[in-house]
C-alpha positions in Angstrom: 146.2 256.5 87.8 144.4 253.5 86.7 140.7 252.7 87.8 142.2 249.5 89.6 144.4 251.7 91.8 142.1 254.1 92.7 140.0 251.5 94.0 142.9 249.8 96.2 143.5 253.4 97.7 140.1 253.7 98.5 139.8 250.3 100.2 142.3 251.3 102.1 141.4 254.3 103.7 137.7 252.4 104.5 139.7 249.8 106.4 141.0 252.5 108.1 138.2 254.4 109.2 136.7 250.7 110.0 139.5 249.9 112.1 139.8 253.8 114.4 135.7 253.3 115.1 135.7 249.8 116.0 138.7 250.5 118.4 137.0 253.3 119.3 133.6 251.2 119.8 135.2 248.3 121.9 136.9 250.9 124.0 134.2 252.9 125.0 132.2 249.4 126.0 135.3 248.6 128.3 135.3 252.3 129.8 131.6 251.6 130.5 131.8 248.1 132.1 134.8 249.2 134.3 132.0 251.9 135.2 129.2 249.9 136.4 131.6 247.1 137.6 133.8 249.1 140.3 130.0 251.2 140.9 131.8 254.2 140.2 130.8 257.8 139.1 133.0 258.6 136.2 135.3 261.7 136.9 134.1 263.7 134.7 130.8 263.7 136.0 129.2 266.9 137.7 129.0 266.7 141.7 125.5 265.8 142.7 123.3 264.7 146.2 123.7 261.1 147.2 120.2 259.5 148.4 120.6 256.6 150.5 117.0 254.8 150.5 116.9 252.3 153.7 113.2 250.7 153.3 112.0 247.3 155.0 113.8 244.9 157.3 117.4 245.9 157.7 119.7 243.5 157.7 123.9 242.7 157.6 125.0 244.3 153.9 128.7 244.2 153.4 128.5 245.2 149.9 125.7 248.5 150.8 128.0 249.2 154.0 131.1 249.4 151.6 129.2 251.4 148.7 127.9 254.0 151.6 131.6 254.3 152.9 133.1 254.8 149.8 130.9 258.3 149.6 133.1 259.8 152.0 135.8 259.5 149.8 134.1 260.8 146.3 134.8 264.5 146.0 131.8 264.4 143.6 129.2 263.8 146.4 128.7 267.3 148.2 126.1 265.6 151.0 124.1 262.5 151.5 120.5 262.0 152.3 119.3 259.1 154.3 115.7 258.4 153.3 114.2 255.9 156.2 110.9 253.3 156.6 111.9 251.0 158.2 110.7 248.8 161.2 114.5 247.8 162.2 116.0 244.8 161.7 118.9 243.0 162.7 121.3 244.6 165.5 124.7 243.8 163.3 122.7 245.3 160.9 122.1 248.1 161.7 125.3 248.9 163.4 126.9 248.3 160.6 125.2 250.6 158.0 125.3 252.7 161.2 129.1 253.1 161.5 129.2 253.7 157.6 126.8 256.3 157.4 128.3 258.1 160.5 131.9 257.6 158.4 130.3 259.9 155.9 129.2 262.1 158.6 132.8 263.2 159.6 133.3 264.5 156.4 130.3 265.9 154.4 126.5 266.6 155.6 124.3 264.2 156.6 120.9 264.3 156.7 117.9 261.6 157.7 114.4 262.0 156.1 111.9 259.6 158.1 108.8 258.4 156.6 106.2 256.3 158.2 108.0 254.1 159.9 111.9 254.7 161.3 112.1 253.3 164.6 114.6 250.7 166.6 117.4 249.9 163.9 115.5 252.0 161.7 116.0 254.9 164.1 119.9 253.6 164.6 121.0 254.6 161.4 119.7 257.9 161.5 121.2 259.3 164.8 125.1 259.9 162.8 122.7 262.3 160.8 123.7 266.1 161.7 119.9 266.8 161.2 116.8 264.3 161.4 113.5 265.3 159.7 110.5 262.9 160.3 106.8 263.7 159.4 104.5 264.3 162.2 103.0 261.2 162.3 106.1 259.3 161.7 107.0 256.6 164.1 110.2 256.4 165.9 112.1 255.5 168.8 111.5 251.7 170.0 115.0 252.5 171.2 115.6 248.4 172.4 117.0 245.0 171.3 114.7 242.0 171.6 116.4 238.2 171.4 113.4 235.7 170.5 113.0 232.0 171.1 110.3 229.1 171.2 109.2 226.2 173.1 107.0 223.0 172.6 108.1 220.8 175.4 104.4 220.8 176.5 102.9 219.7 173.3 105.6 217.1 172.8 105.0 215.6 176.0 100.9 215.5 174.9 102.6 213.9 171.7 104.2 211.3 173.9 107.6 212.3 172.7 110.9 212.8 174.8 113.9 214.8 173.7 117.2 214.4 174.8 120.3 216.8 174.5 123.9 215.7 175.8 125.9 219.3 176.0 129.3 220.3 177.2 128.0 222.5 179.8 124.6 224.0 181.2 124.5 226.8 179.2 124.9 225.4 175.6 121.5 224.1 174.3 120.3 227.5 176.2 117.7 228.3 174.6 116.1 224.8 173.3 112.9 224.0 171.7 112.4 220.5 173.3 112.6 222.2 177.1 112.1 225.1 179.0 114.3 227.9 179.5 116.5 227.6 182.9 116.6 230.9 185.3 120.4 230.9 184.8 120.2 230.3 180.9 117.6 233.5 180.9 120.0 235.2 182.7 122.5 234.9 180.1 120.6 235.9 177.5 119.2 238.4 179.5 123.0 239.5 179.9 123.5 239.8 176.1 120.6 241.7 175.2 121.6 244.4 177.7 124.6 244.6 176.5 123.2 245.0 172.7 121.0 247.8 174.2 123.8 249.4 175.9 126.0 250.0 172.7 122.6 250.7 171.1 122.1 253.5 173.7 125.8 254.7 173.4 125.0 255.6 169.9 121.6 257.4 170.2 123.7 259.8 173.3 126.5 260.3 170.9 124.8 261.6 168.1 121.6 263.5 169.4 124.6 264.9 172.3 122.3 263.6 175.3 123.1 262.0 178.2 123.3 258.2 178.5 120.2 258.3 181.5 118.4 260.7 179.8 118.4 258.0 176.5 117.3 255.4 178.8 115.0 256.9 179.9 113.7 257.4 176.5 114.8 254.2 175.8 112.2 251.5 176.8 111.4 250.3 173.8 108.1 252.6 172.9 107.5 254.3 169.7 107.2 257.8 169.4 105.6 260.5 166.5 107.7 262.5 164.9 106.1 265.5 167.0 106.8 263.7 170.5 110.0 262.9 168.8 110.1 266.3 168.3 109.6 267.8 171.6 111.9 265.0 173.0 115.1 266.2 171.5 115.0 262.9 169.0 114.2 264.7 165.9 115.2 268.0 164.2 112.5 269.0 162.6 109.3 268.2 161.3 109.6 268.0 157.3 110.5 265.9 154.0 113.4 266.0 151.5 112.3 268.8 149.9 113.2 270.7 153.8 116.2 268.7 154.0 117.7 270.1 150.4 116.3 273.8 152.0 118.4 273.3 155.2 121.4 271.6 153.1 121.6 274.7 151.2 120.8 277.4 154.0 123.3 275.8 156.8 126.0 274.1 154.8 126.2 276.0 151.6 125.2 272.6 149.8 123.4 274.6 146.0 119.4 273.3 145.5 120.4 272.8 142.0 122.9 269.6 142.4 120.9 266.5 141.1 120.4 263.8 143.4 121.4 260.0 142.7 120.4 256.8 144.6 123.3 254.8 145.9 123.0 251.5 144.1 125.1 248.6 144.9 125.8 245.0 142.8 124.2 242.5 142.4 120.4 244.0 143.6 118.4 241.2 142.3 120.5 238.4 144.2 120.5 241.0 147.3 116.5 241.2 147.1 116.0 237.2 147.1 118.0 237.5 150.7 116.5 240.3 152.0 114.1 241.3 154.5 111.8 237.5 153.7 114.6 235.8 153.3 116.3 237.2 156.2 112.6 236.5 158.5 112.4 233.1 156.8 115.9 232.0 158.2 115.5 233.3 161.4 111.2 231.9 161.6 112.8 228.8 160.6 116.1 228.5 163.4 113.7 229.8 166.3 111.4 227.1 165.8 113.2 224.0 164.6 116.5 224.0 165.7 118.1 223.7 168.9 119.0 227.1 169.7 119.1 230.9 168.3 122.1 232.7 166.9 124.1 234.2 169.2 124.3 237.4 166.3 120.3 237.5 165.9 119.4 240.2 168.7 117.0 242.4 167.0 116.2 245.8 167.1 112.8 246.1 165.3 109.4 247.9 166.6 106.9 245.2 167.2 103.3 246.2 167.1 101.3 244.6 170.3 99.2 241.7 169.2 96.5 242.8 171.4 
């Protein structure tokens, strides 16, 4: 065999180990952007702990709402906690990541860690829990819904400026910034923020199993530490992750050894621009220069008193 042949031969067979690693190559980089795209575990994956970490104002999340649903379906997550500090936040908000997190519930252990701060919405999402674990000097409760508004007819009159609204009935520029708030418009809005706490109480009696008076009576808006919490039948037990992966194993067989992983959504840094300042910003900005508040903005947040 000539020299020239031998080197067409081996050509050859280098295209062809060229051509199986760079198919090999460009298929492994789709596998792994299907992967991060869909936010999926790959199935050959081991199963593992899901941490959900719920920090700062809470507000409306489709895409966290559908990431936390979609646990219930993974046969690789064996339990999920829910790691709280949170003030509260918005009451759609917190519904929502409410009714996903208790959609997990139905069908694998739950479990809510509290830090400093869990209360109103905050405290919301973690009732769908089977078991709540809060420090002792965690704060909690604030069981309520709150529906701000300003005012500055007074200093636009001192301004020597009038305002003028021409509405379709009594009720629509109720509440304004340019005049006072009427008795029946207060009523109103007095009407939908009892309704907001009603479905707010409704979920606390459901999943700590207590009657609806007895929440209410609970329910007027104070906080409480996690060892009042405690004592009222709000919390479990006083503890940190590290007692809710001992009870996980102990009462539902769930092993100490699995990993744990954070659930992560798309898109974070675009999520974080519209977050909790963004969110405040919006609503600061509505309450004060616009003619009225959003029918959807009740919130459920602890409020420290100014004095």
């Amino acid at each position: 065999m000539s020299l020239e042949t031998d080197l067409l031969l081996d050509r050859r067979r280098l295209k062809r180990r060229l051509f199986f690693w760079r198919s090999f190559a460009v298929l492994a980089v789709l596998a792994a952007v299907l992967v991060v795209l869909r936010g999926e575990r790959p199935l050959w994956r081991q199963a593992y702990i899901a941490r959900l970490t719920v920090s700062g104002f809470i507000s409306d999340d489709r895409k966290l709402d559908e990431a936390v649903g979609k646990l219930a379906e993974n046969k690789s997550v064996k339990a999920l906690i829910v790691s709280i500090d949170s003030p509260g936040g918005s009451v759609v908000g917190g519904e929502a990541l409410h009714d996903a997190i208790a959609h997990v519930a139905e069908k694998k252990p739950v479990v809510a860690v509290m830090g400093g701060l869990a209360a109103s919405a905050g405290y919301m999402i973690a009732v769908p829990a089977t078991r709540i674990f809060a420090r002792e000097a965690t704060l909690t409760g604030s069981i309520g819904v709150l529906l701000e508004t300003g005012e500055a007819s007074g200093l636009l009159k001192m301004l020597g400026i009038d305002a003028e609204a021409i509405t379709c009935g009594p009720l629509k520029d109720q509440p304004s910034f340019v005049r006072p708030l009427t008795q029946q418009g207060r009523d109103v809005l007095h009407g939908l923020v009892m309704d907001m706490y009603d479905q707010f109480v409704g979920m606390v009696a459901s999943g700590r199993h207590m009657e609806l008076d007895r929440v209410r009576q609970l329910g007027d808006g104070r906080p409480y530490t996690g060892r009042q919490a405690l004592q009222l039948g709000l919390v479990d037990a006083i503890g940190d992750e590290r007692a809710a992966r001992a009870w996980l194993a102990q009462a539902k067989g769930v092993s100490p050894d699995l990993p744990v992983e954070d659930v992560t959504t798309a898109g974070v840094a675009s999520r974080a621009l519209s977050s909790s300042l963004g969110y405040l910003f919006q609503t600061f900005w509505k309450s004060v220069f616009s003619q009225g508040v959003m029918l959807d903005g009740g919130w459920a947040v602890w409020q420290r008193s100014a004095s």
